[in-house]
C-alpha positions in Angstrom: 0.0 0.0 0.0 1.1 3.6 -0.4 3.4 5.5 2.4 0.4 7.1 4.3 2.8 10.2 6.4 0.3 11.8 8.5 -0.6 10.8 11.8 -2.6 7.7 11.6 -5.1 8.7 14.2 -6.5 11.0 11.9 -7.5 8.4 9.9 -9.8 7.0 12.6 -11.0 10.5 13.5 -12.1 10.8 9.5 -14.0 7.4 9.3 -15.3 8.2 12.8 -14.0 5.1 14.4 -11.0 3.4 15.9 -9.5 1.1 12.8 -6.7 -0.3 15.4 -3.2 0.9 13.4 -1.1 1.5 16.0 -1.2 -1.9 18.0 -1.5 -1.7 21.8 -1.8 2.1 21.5 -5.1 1.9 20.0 -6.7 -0.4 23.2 -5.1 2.0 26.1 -6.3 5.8 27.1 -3.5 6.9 25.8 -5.2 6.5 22.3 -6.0 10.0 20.8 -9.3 9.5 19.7 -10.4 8.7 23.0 -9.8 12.5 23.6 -11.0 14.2 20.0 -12.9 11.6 17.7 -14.2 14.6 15.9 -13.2 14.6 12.0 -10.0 16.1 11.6 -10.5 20.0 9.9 -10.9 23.5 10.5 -14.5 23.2 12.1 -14.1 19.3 13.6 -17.1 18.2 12.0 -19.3 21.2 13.4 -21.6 22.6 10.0 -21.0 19.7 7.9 -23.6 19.0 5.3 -25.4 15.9 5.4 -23.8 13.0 3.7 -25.3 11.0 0.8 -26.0 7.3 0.6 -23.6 7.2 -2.0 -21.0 9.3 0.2 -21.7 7.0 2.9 -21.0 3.8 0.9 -17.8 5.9 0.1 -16.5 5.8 3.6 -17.5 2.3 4.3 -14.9 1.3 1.4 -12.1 3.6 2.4 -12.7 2.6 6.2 -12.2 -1.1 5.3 -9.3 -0.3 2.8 -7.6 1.2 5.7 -7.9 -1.3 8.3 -6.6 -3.7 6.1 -4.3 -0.9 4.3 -4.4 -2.1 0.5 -4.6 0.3 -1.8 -8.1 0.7 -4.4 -6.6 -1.7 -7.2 -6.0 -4.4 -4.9 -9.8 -3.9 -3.1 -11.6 -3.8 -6.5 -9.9 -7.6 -7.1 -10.7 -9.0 -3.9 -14.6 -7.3 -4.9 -14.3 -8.8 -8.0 -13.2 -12.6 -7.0 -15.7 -12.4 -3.9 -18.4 -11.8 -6.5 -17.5 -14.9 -8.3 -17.5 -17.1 -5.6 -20.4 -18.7 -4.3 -22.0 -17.7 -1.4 -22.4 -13.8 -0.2 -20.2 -11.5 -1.7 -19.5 -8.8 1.2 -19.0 -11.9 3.0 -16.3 -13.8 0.9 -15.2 -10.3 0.4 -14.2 -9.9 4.0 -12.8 -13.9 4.3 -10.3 -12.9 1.7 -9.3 -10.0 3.3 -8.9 -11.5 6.8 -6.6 -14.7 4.6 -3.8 -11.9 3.5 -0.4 -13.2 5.2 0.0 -9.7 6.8 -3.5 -10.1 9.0 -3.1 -13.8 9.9 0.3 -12.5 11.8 -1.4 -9.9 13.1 -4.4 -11.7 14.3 -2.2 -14.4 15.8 -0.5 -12.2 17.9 3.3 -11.9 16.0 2.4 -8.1 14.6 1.8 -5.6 17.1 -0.4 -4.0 14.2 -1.4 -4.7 10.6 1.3 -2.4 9.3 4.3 -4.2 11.3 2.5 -7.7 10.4 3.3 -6.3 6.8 6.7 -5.3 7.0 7.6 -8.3 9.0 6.1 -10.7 5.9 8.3 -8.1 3.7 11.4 -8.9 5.3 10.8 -12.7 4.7 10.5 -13.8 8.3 8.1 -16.5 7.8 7.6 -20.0 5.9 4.0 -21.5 4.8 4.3 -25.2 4.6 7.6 -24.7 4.5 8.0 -22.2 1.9 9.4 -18.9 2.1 6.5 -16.0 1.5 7.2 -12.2 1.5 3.9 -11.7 0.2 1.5 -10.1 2.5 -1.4 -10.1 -0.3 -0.3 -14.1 0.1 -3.9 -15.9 0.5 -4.0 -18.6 3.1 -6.4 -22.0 2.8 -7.5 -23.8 5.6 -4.8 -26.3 6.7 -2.0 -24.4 5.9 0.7 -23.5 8.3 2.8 -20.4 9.0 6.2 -20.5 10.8 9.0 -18.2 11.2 12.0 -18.8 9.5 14.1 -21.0 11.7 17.5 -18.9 11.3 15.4 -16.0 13.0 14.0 -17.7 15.9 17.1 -16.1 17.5 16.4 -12.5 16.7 15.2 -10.5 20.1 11.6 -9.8 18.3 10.8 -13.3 18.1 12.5 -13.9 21.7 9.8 -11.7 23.3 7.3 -13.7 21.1 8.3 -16.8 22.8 7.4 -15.5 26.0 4.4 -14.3 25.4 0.9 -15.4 26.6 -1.4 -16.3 23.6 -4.8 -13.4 23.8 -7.7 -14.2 22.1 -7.3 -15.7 19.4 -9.8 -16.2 16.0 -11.5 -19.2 16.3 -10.4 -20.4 13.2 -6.6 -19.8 13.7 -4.6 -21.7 16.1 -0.8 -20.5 17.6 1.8 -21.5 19.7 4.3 -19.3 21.0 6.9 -21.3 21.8 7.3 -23.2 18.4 6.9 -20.0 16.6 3.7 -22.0 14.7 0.8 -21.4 13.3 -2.2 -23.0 11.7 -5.1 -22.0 9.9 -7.4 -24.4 10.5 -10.8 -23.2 9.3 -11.9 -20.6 7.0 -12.9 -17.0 8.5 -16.4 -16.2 8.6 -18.6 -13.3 8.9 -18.4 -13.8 13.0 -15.1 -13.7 12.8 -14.9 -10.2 11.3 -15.5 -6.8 12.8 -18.7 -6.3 12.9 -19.1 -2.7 12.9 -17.8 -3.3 9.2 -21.2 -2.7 6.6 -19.8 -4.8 3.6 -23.0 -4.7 2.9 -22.8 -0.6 1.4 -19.4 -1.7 -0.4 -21.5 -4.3 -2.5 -23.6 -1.7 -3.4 -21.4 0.8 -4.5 -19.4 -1.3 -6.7 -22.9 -2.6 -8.0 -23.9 0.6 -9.5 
């Protein structure tokens, strides 16, 4: 995705809503939209004109391209092979999204933050099935398994990693610490996903 330079925060103040990009930050009081979740500008929201269904739908999109950070192109193809697949499309949309590489290491715990997950993926830290990926657009399937690399088990990060006590976890993802492992072993489904997420108004806007 594109170097996004500006305060982060301010990204959750525009969608109205904590998207969770700075790790830990984002769960303590310390989190500044806990103190101003107005939209950033010169009036902070005050006089705005009411927003169209269409305008809505907008923000829905760029809300969920942010969380998961990919940039438009990358969004319209996961719309695109969602609506091919059978089932829901929002739905399958959203499964897809939550299989990138760069999520499952942030859901199991290993990325402080989707971002890190990312450039931890970039700098080729992990294998799946025993292959080397430094793809976090990589798709996982159910069954698969992700490991860091075994000659950087020994760097400090993954030391800390170790140690760790495994939070909630996604019920369809399984990890353990000390082995460095992972496993996928279910596909994500809609209970699985944010639900504050409308995929619903994203459907509809690239149905038009």
């Amino acid at each position: 995705m594109a170097t996004y330079r500006e305060a982060k925060c301010r990204l959750c103040r525009r969608e109205g809503g904590k998207l969770f990009l700075k790790g830990e930050k984002c769960y303590t009081g310390k989190c500044p939209f806990e103190k101003r979740p107005t939209p950033p500008g010169p009036q902070h929201g005050n006089g705005r004109r009411k927003v169209s269904e269409y305008g809505r739908q907008l923000r829905e999109k760029q809300k969920v391209k942010r969380i998961y950070g990919v940039q438009e192109g990358q969004f319209r193809a996961y719309f695109e092979e969602a609506d091919r697949m059978k089932g829901i499309t929002g739905e399958n949309m959203l499964s897809l999204l939550e299989r990138r590489l760069d999520n499952v290491i942030y859901r199991m715990g290993i990325g402080a933050s989707r971002a890190q997950a990312r450039q931890l993926v970039n700098h080729g830290h992990f294998l799946v099935n025993g292959k080397k990926v430094n793809i976090p657009s990589y798709i996982v399937k159910a069954g698969d398994t992700v490991t860091v690399k075994p000659a950087k088990t020994s760097n400090k990060y993954f030391e800390q990693i170790k140690a760790m006590k495994v939070g909630a976890m996604p019920k369809w993802l399984e990890f353990d610490p000390e082995k460095l492992e992972g496993k996928i072993i279910a596909l994500p489904t809609r209970e699985d996903v944010d639900g504050q997420i409308a995929e619903h108004m994203i459907v509809e806007l690239y149905s038009k």
